[in-house]
C-alpha positions as CSV (number, residue, x, y, z in Angstrom):
1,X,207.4,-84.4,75.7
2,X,208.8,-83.5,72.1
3,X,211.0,-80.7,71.5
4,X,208.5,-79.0,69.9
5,X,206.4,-78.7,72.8
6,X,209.0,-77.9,75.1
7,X,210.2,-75.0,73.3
8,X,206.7,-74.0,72.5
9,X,206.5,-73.6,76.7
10,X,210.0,-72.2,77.0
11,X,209.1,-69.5,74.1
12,X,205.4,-69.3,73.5
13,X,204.7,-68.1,69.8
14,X,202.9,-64.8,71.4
15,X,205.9,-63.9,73.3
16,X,207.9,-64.3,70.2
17,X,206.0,-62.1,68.9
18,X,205.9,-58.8,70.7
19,X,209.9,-59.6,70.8
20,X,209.8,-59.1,67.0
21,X,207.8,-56.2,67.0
22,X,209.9,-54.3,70.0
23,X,212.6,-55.3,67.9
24,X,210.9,-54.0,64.1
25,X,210.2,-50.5,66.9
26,X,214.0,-50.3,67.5
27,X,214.8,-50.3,64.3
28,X,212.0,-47.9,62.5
29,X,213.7,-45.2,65.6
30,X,217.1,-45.5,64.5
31,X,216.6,-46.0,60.5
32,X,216.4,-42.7,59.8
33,X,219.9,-41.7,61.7
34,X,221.7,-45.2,60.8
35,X,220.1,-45.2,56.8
36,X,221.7,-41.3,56.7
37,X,218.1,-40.1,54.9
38,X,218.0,-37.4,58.0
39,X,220.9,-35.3,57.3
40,X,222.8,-34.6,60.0
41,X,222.1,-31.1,62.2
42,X,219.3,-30.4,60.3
43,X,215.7,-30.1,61.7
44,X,213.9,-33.3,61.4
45,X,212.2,-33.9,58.0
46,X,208.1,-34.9,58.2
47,X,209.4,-38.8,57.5
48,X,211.4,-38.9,60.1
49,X,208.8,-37.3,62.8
50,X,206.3,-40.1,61.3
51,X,209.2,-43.3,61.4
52,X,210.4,-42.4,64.7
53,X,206.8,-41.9,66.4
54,X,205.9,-45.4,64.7
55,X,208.8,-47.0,66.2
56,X,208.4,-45.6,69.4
57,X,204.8,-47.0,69.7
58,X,205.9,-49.9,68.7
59,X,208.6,-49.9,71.1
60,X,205.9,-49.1,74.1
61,X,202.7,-51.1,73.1
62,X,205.1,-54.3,72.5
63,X,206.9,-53.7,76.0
64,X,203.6,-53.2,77.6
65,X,202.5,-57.0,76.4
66,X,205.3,-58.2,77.4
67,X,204.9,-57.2,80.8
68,X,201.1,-58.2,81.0
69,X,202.2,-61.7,79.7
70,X,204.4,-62.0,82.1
71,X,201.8,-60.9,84.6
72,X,199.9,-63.5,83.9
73,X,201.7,-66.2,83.5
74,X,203.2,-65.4,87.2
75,X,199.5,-65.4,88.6
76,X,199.0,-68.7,87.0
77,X,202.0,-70.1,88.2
78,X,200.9,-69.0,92.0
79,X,197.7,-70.0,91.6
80,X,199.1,-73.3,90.3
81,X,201.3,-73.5,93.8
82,X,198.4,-72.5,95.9
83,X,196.3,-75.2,94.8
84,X,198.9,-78.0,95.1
85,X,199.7,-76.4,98.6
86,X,195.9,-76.9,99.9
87,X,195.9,-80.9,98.1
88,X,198.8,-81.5,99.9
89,X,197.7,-79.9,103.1
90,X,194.5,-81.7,102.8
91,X,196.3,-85.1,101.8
92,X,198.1,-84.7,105.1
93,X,195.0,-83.7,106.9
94,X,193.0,-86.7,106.0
């Protein structure tokens, strides 16, 4: 196995992914606060309404993959099991 491939199994590109848009949604929430253009005490200006609803979308929609991929890939992964249980069970039967 090449170490492309492996890390390609360890990380897969899609999981990368939705790592780097939860992390672009972290930072469109704080810009506003850490890039001073929301002074500070002040009611919040229409930009920073829109950049901190933006990021906190991102920040939802890129968790909620994350979790789904890792919903799935933990099905396979017992599917996987069950299957090799039942050949072995039926290895040992035979």
């Amino acid at each position: 196995m090449s170490v492309g491939n492996a890390l390609r199994r360890l990380v897969p590109p899609g999981s990368l992914v939705l790592f780097l848009l939860f992390l672009t949604g972290i930072w469109l929430t704080i810009s506003p606060f850490a890039m001073t253009t929301q002074p500070s005490g002040q009611p919040w200006s229409a930009s920073t309404i829109n950049t901190v609803t933006i990021g906190a979308v991102l920040i939802v929609v890129s968790l909620l993959g994350i979790v789904v991929y890792m919903t799935l890939a933990l099905r396979d992964l017992l599917r996987k099991a069950q299957a090799r249980q039942q050949a072995d069970q039926e290895t040992a039967s035979s």
